[in-house]
C-alpha positions as CSV (number, residue, x, y, z in Angstrom):
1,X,12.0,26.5,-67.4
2,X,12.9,27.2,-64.0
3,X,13.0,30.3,-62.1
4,X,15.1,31.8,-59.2
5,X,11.5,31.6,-57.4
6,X,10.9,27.9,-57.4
7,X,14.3,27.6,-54.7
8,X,14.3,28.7,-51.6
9,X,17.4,28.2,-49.0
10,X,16.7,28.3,-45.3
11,X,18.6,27.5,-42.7
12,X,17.5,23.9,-42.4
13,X,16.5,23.0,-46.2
14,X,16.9,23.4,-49.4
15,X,13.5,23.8,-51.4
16,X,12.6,23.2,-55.0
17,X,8.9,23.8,-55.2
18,X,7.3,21.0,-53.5
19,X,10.6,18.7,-52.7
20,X,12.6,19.6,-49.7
21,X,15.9,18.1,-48.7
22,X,17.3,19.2,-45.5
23,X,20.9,20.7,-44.9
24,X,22.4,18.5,-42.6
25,X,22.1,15.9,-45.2
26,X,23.5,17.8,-48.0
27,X,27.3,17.6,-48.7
28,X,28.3,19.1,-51.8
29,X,26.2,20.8,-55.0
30,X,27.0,20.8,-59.1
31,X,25.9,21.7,-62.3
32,X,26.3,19.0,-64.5
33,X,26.4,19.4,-68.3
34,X,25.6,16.4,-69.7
35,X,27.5,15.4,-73.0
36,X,26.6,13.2,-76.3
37,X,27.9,10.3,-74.1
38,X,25.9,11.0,-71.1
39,X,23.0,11.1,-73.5
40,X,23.3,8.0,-75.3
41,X,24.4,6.1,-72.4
42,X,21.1,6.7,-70.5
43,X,19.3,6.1,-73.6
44,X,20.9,2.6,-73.9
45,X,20.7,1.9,-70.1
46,X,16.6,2.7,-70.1
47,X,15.9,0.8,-73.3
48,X,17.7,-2.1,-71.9
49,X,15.8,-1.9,-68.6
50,X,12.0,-1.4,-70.3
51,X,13.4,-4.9,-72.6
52,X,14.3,-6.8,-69.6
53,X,11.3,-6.4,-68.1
54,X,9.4,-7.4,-71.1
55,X,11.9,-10.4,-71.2
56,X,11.4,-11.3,-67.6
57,X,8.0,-10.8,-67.6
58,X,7.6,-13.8,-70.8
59,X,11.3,-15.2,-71.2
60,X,9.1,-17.7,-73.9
61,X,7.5,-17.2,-77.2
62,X,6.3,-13.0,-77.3
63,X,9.3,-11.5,-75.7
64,X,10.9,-12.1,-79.0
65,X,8.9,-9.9,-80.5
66,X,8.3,-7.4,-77.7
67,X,11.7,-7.1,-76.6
68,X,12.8,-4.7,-79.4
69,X,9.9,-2.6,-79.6
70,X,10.3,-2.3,-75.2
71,X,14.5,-1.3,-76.0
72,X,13.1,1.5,-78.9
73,X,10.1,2.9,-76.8
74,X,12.8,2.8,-73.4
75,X,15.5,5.4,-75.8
76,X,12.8,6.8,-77.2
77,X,11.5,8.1,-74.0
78,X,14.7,8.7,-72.8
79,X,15.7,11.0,-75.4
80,X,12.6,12.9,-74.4
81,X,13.4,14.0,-71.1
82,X,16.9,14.0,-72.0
83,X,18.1,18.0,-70.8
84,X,21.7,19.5,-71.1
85,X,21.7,21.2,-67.7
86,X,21.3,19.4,-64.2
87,X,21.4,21.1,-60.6
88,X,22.5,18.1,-58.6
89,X,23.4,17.7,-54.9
90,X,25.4,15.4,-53.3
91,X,22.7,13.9,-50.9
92,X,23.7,11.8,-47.4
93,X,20.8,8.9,-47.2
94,X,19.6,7.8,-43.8
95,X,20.1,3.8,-45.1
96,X,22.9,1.9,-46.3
97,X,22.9,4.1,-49.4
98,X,25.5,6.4,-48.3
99,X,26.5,9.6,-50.4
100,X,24.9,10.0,-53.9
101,X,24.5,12.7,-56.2
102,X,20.7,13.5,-56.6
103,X,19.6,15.7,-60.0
104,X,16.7,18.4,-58.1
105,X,15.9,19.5,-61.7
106,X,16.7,19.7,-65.3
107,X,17.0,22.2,-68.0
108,X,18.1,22.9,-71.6
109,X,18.7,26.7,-71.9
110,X,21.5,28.8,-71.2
111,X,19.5,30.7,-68.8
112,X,18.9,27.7,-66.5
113,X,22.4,26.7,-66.3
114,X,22.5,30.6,-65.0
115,X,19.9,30.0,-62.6
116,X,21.4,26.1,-61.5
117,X,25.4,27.8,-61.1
118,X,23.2,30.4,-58.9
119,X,21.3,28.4,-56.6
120,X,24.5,25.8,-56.5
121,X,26.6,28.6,-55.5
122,X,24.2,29.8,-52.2
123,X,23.9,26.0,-51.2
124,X,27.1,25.8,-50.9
125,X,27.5,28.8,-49.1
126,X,24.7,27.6,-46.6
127,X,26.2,24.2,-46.2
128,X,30.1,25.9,-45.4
């Protein structure tokens, strides 16, 4: 769980624990509440990414086998860090990457989203 102690908001960065991101950089900030579709759309995206590997890695003979267990052990691992709750910032890359929303952490209880609306709230203050 995370605590209003792990952020910190400076005039120049934004700091979760050990990850910084500077302010200039930083357009926009969320909470995100992920939904049953959000869910089982990363689980099938993951297990399909752990199976192509395993295909791409033998296209021949044991990725027949290997490629279902790689698609369950992708979900199932996906449906372990799965969290309801996600503090993400819109984040301005240096490269050709452009704007893209960037989760800083996840959480599952009520008193995170509390915590995430909080610290989303004062970044956007900052960045204003």
């Amino acid at each position: 769980m995370a605590s209003a102690q792990d952020f910190a908001v400076s005039r120049q960065s934004f700091i979760y624990k050990a990850d910084e991101y500077r302010l200039s950089r930083i357009k926009n900030a969320r909470v995100k509440v992920n939904t049953l579709k959000d869910h089982l759309l990363r689980v099938f995206i993951i297990g399909m990414i752990v199976s192509s590997v395993i295909w791409f890695i033998d296209p021949e003979g044991m990725a027949l086998i290997f490629t279902p267990f790689g698609f369950i052990t992708g979900a199932l691992s996906a449906l372990a860090t799965a969290r309801k709750y996600e503090l993400q910032i819109e984040f301005e890359h240096t490269d050709e990457t452009g704007l893209q929303w960037i989760t800083v952490v996840k959480g599952n209880k009520p008193a995170d989203m509390a915590i995430f609306s909080e610290q989303a709230d004062q970044l956007k203050q900052q960045i204003a």
